[in-house]
N, C-alpha and C positions, 0 to 999 in steps of 0.2 A: 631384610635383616632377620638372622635368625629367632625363634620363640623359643624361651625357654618353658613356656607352659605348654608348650607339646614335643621339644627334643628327648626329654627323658623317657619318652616312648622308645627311643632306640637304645640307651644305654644301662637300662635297668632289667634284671628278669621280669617275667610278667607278673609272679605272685608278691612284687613289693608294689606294684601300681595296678594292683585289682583290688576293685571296692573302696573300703574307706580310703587305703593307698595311693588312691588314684587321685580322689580330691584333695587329699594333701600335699601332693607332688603338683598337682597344678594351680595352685592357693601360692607355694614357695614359687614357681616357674613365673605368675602374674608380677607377685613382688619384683624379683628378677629382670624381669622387661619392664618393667616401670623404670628401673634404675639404669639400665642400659639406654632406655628413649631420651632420659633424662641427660644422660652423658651426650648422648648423639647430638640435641639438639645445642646442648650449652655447645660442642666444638663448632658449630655451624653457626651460632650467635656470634660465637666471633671474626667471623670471615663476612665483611660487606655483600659480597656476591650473593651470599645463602641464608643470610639472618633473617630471620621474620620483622616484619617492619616497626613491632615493639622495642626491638631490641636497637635501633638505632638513637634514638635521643640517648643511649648510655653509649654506647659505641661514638659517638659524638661529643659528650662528654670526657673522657677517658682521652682521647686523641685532640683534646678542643678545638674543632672543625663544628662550629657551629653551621645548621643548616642553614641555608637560606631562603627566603619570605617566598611561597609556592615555588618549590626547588624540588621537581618529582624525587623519588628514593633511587632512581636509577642514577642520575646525575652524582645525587648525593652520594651512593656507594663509591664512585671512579674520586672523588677529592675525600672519602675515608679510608681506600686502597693506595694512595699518594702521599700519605699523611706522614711518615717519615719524611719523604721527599722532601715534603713544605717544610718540614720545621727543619729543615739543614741551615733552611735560609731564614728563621726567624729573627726578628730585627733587621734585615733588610729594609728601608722603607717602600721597595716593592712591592716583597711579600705582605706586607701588612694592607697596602691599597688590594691587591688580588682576593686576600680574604674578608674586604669590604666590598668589595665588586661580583664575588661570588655570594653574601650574602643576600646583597641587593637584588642578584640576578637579575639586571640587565644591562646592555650595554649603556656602563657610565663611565664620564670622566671622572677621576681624581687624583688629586695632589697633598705630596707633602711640604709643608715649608719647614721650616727653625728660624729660630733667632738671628743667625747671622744671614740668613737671605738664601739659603740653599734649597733649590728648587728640585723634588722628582715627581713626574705626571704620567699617568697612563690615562691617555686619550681614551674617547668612547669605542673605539675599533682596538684597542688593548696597546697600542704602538706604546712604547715609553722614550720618556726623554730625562734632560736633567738643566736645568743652570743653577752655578754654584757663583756664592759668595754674592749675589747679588745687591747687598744691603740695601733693600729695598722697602727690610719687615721690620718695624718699630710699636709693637704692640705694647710698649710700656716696661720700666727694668733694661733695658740693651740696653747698660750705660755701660764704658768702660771703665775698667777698675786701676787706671793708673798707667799700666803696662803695655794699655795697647789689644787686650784681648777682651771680649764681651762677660757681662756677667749674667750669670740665669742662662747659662748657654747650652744646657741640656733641654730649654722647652721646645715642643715644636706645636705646629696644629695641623689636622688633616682638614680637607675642604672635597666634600663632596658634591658631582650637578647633579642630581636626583633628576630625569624625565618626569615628565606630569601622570606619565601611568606611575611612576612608582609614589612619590610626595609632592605633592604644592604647596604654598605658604598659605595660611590661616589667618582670619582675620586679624585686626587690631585688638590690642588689650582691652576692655569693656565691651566689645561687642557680642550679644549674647547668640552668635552663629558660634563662634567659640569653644562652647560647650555641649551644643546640639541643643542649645534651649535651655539648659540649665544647667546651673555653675556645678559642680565639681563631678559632673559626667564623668563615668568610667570609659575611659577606651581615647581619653583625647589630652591633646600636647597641645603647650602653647608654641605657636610659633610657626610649625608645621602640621599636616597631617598624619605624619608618624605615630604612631601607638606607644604608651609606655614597653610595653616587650621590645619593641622592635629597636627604639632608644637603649633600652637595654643592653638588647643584643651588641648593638655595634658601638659599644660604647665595652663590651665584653671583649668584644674581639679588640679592639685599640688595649688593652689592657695586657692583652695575651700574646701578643704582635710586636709591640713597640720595641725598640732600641732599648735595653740595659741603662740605667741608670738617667731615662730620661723622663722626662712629665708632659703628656698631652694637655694643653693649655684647655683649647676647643677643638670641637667636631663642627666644623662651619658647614650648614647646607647655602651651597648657594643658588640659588635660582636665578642668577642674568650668568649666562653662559660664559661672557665676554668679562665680568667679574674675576677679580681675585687671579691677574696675569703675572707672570713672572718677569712681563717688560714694562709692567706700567712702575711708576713712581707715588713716594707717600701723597697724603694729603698735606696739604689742601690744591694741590695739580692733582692728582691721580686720586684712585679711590682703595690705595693702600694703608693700613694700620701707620699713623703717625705719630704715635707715642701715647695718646689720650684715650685706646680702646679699653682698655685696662678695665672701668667701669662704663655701662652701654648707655650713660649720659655724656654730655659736658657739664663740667662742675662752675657753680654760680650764673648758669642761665637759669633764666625765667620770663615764659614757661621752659620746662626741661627742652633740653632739644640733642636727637638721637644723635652720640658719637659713632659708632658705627654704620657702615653698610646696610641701610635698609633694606634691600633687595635679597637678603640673608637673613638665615636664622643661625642661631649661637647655642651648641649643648656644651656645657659642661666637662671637661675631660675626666676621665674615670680614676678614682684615686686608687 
C-alpha cells in the first residue's frame, strides 16, 4: 500500500520538502496513512474471509448468526459468508433446528412440534423428515373453538438430544452438587449443565428463527433418545404431553408429583 509520508518525495520540488518542509510534509503524509489504514481495515472487517477476529462477534450480530459453543472462526466465517442464503428460509422450522444444531456444534437430533401434532426432525446425521397432523401433542389450551379448528395454534416447542459432551441433566432440586457447593453459584442452570449464556444464546436464536406470528412454548432438552417420538401416543399409554403439562406438577397431589417427562429438562420460550 502506498505511504503517503514518503510519496511527496516524488511530486513536490525539492526546496518545499527541505528542512522544516520536509517534517511538515511528513507529520500531514502520517495523518494520511493513518486514515487510509483505517479505511483498508474497516472494508476487510466486513468480508468474513479477512476480518480480524474482533470484528466477528459484531459481524455476528448485524447478520444474527450467533456463533456457536467452540465453533473455530473458520467454520464461523463460511455460515457468516451464507447468511443471506439462511435467512431466505427464515421461519422455516428447518432452518431454525440448523441454526440450533450449528450453535450446538455437534451432531444432534432435533425436532419441531405444534400444537396440532405436526412433526419436523433432523436426525443426528442431518437427514430430515416430517409427520404432520399427528394430534398426538396436548400440552394444555388445544381445545377446539367450536369450528372444528384448534385454539393457541400458533405455539410450538423445539426439543433438543443434547450428547453427554455437549449437556447432561443436573441433579435434583435441593441438592447442593447443583450449585457447585453453593446456592446461587455464577455459571450454573437448574436442570441442565448448560450455562446461563449458552440458555441464552439459544433461546436467542429460537427468537430470531421462529415462524411469524408464533410463540415458542419450551425449549425441551431431552435426554432419553427414544423420548419425545412422533409415533408415540399421550399419556398415560405414551410419554406424550396430555393436556396437564401446562404447570410441571399435577394439581391437588400430595406430595407433588412431576407432570412432566423427567427424563427432560424444560427452558422457558423467549418472549
Amino acid at each position: 500500500m502506498a505511504k503517503f509520508r514518503t510519496a511527496f518525495y516524488k511530486f513536490m520540488p525539492s526546496w518545499l520538502y527541505s528542512d522544516e518542509g520536509e517534517l511538515v510534509n511528513y507529520s500531514l503524509g502520517v495523518i494520511m496513512d493513518a486514515f487510509l489504514e483505517r479505511l483498508w481495515l474497516g472494508v476487510r472487517a466486513r468480508m468474513p474471509s479477512y476480518a480480524p477476529p474482533d470484528a466477528f462477534p459484531r459481524l455476528g450480530r448485524d447478520r444474527k448468526i450467533v456463533r456457536g459453543i467452540n465453533e473455530g472462526l473458520e467454520s464461523y466465517a463460511v455460515r457468516l459468508i451464507r447468511w443471506l442464503d439462511d435467512h431466505l428460509v427464515r421461519g422455516n422450522p428447518y432452518a431454525l433446528l440448523e441454526q440450533l444444531r450449528a450453535y450446538c456444534n455437534v451432531d444432534m437430533m432435533a425436532r419441531v412440534v405444534d400444537a396440532r401434532g405436526n412433526w419436523f426432525t433432523i436426525d443426528a446425521d442431518g437427514v430430515r423428515s416430517f409427520s404432520l397432523a399427528q394430534a398426538n401433542w396436548d400440552w394444555g389450551d388445544n381445545t377446539l373453538d367450536g369450528s372444528g379448528n384448534i385454539t393457541n395454534w400458533g405455539r410450538f416447542w423445539v426439543v433438543l438430544y443434547p450428547p453427554t459432551t455437549l449437556w447432561t441433566q443436573t441433579p435434583a432440586w435441593g441438592d447442593p452438587a447443583l450449585w457447585g457447593g453453593a446456592w446461587g453459584t455464577d455459571g450454573y442452570t437448574w436442570g441442565s449443565t448448560a450455562t446461563p449464556s449458552q440458555v441464552a444464546a439459544v433461546r436467542s436464536i429460537v427468537r430470531d428463527w421462529k415462524p411469524a406470528g408464533t410463540r415458542c412454548e419450551y425449549i425441551i432438552l431431552a435426554f432419553d433418545p427414544s423420548s419425545f417420538d412422533p409415533t408415540d401416543v399421550q399419556e398415560p399409554v405414551g410419554d406424550l404431553p396430555g393436556g396437564d403439562w401446562t404447570i410441571n406438577h399435577r394439581m391437588g397431589s400430595d406430595p407433588a408429583v412431576a407432570a412432566r417427562l423427567e427424563t427432560a429438562s424444560y427452558w422457558p420460550g423467549p418472549t
